[in-house]
C-alpha positions as protocol buffer text, in pm:
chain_id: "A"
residue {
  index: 1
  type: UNK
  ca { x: 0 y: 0 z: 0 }
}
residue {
  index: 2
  type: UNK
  ca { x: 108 y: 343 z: -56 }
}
residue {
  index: 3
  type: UNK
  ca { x: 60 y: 691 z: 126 }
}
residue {
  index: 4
  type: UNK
  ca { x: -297 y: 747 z: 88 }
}
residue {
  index: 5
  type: UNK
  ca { x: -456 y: 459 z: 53 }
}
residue {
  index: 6
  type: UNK
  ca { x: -238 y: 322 z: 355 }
}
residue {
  index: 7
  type: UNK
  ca { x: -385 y: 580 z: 583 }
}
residue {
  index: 8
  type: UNK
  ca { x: -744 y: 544 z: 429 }
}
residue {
  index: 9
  type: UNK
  ca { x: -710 y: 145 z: 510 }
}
residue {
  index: 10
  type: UNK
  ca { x: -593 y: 261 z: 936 }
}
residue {
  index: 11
  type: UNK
  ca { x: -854 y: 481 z: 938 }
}
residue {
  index: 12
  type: UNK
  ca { x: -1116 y: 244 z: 774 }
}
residue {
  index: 13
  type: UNK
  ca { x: -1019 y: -28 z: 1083 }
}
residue {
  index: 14
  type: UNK
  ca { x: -981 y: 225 z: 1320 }
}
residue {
  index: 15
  type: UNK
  ca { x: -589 y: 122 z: 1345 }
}
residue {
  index: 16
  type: UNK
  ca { x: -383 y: 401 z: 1541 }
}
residue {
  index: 17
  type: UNK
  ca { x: 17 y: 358 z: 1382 }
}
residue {
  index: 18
  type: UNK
  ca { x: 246 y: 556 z: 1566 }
}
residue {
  index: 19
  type: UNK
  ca { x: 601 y: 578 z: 1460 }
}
residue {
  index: 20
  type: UNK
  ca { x: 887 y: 554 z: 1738 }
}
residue {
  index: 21
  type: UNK
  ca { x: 1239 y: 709 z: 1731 }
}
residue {
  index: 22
  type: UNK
  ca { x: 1511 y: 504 z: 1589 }
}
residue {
  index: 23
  type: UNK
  ca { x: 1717 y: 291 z: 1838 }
}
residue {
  index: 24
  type: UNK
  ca { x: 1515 y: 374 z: 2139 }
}
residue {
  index: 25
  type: UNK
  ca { x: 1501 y: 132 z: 2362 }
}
residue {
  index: 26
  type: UNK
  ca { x: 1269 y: 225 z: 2575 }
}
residue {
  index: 27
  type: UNK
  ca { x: 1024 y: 281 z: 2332 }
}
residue {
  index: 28
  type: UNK
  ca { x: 1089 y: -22 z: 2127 }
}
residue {
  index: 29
  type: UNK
  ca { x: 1092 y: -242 z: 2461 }
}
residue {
  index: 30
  type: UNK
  ca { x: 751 y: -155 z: 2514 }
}
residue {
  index: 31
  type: UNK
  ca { x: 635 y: -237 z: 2133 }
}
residue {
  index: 32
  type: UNK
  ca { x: 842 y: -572 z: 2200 }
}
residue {
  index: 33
  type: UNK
  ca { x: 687 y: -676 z: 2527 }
}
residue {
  index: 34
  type: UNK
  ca { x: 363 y: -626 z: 2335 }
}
residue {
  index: 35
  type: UNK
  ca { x: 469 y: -857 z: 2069 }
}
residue {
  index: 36
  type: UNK
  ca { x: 535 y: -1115 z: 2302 }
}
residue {
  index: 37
  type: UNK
  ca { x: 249 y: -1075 z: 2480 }
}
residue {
  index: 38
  type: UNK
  ca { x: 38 y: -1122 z: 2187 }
}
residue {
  index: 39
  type: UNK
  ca { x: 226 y: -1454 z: 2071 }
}
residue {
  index: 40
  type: UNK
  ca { x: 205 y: -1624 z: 2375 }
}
residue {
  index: 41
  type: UNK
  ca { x: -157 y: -1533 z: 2417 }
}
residue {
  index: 42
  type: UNK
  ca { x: -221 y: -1653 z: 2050 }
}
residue {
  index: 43
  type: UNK
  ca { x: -28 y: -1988 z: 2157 }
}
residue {
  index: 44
  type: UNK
  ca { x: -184 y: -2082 z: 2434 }
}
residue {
  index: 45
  type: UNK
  ca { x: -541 y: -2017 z: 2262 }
}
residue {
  index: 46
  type: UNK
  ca { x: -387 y: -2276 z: 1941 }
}
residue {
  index: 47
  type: UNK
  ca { x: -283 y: -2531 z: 2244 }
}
residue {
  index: 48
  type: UNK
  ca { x: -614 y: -2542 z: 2382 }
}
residue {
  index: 49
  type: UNK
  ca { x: -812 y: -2592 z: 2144 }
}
């Protein structure tokens, strides 16, 4: 997707993309923690079923 149509698509889904600074750990650790919060909820939802 490109420029427009990228930001028509986030605001069709309601999506909210922020962008962080570059090599920022603190603000990439939190985007990280979220990823693997969302991974090992989505695993344990594949294991129990």
């Amino acid at each position: 997707m490109h420029g427009a149509a990228y930001e028509l698509y986030l605001n069709i889904e309601d999506i909210k993309h922020t962008k962080t600074k570059a090599y920022s750990p603190q603000t990439n650790g939190i985007c990280e923690r979220f990823h693997k919060t969302m991974k090992t909820e989505c695993y344990d939802i594949f294991i129990s079923t």
